[in-house]
C-alpha positions in Angstrom: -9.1 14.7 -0.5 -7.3 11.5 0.1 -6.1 8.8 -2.5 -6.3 5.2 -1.0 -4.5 1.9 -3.3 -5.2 -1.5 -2.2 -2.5 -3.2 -4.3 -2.5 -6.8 -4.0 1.1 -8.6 -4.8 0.8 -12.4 -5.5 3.4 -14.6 -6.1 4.2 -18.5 -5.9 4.8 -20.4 -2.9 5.8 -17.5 0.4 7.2 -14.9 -2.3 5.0 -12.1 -1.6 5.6 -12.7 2.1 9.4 -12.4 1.5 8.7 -9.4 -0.6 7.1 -7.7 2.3 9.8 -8.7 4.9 12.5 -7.5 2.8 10.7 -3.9 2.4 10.2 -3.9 5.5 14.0 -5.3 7.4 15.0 -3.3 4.4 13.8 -0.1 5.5 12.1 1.0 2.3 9.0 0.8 3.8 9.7 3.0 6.6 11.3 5.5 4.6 7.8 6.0 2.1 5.7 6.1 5.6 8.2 9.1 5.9 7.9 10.8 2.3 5.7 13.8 2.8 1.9 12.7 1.8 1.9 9.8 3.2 -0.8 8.7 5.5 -0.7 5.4 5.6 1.7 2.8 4.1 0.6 -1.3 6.0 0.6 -4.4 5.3 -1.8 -7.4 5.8 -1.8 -11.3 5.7 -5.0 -13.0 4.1 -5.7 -16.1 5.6 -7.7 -17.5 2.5 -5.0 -16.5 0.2 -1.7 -17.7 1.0 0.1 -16.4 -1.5 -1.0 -13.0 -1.1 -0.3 -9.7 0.5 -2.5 -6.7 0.5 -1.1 -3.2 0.3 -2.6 -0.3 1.9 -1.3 3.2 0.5 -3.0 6.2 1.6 -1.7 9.6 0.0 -2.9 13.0 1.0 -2.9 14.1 -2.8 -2.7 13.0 -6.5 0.7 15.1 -6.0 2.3 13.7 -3.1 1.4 9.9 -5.2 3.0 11.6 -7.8 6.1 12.2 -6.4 6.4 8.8 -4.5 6.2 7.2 -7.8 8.9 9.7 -9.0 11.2 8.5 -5.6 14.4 6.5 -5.6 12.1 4.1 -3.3 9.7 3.3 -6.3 12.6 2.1 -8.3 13.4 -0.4 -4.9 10.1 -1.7 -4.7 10.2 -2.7 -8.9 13.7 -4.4 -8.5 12.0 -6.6 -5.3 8.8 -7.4 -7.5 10.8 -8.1 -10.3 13.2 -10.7 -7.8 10.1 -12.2 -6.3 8.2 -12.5 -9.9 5.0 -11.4 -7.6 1.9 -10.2 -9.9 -0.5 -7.1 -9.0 -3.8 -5.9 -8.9 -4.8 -2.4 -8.0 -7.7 -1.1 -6.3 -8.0 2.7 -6.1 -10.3 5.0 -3.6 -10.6 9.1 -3.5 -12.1 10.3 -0.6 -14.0 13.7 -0.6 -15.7 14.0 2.9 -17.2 17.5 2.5 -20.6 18.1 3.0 -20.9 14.6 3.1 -22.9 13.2 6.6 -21.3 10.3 8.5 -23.5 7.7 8.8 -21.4 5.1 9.3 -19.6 5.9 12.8 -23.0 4.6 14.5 -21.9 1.0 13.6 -18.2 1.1 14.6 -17.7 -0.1 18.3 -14.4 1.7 20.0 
């Protein structure tokens, strides 16, 4: 089982971009691709939404979420929200692929 979080950060004018640059010239967003659970830890430009970014978060457990949010780097990303006044929304996915047929791969081209 896998726990995936879109989380959305909006803010006025390029805020949420700075947000993300900062994480990332930072290094705060290398170091949670590094904290043990993590799968997956991107982010992505809309280009019908300026003024937002989108998140994605993938964690191998409820757990290894658990202690991210517990980590000295959770405390980074409030203090950069908090100086960017950016807003969230949260969108949150558990995967449980057993027993479960893949039907989708036929419509993925590689």
């Amino acid at each position: 089982m896998s726990i995936a979080m879109n989380l959305y950060y909006t803010g006025q004018d390029d805020n949420a971009h700075r947000f993300v640059e900062e994480m990332e010239k930072g290094g705060t967003a290398e170091a949670i691709r590094q904290e043990e659970g993590n799968l997956k830890y991107e982010y992505f430009f809309s280009t019908s939404d300026p003024h937002t970014v989108l998140l994605i978060d993938i964690w191998e457990s409820q757990e290894a979420l658990d202690a991210h949010h517990a980590s000295p780097h959770m405390a980074e990303i409030i203090k950069l929200r908090e100086k960017y006044d950016l807003h969230m929304r949260a969108e949150r996915f558990v995967s449980d692929v057993n027993g479960i047929p893949d039907t989708d791969s036929s419509f993925l081209r590689k």
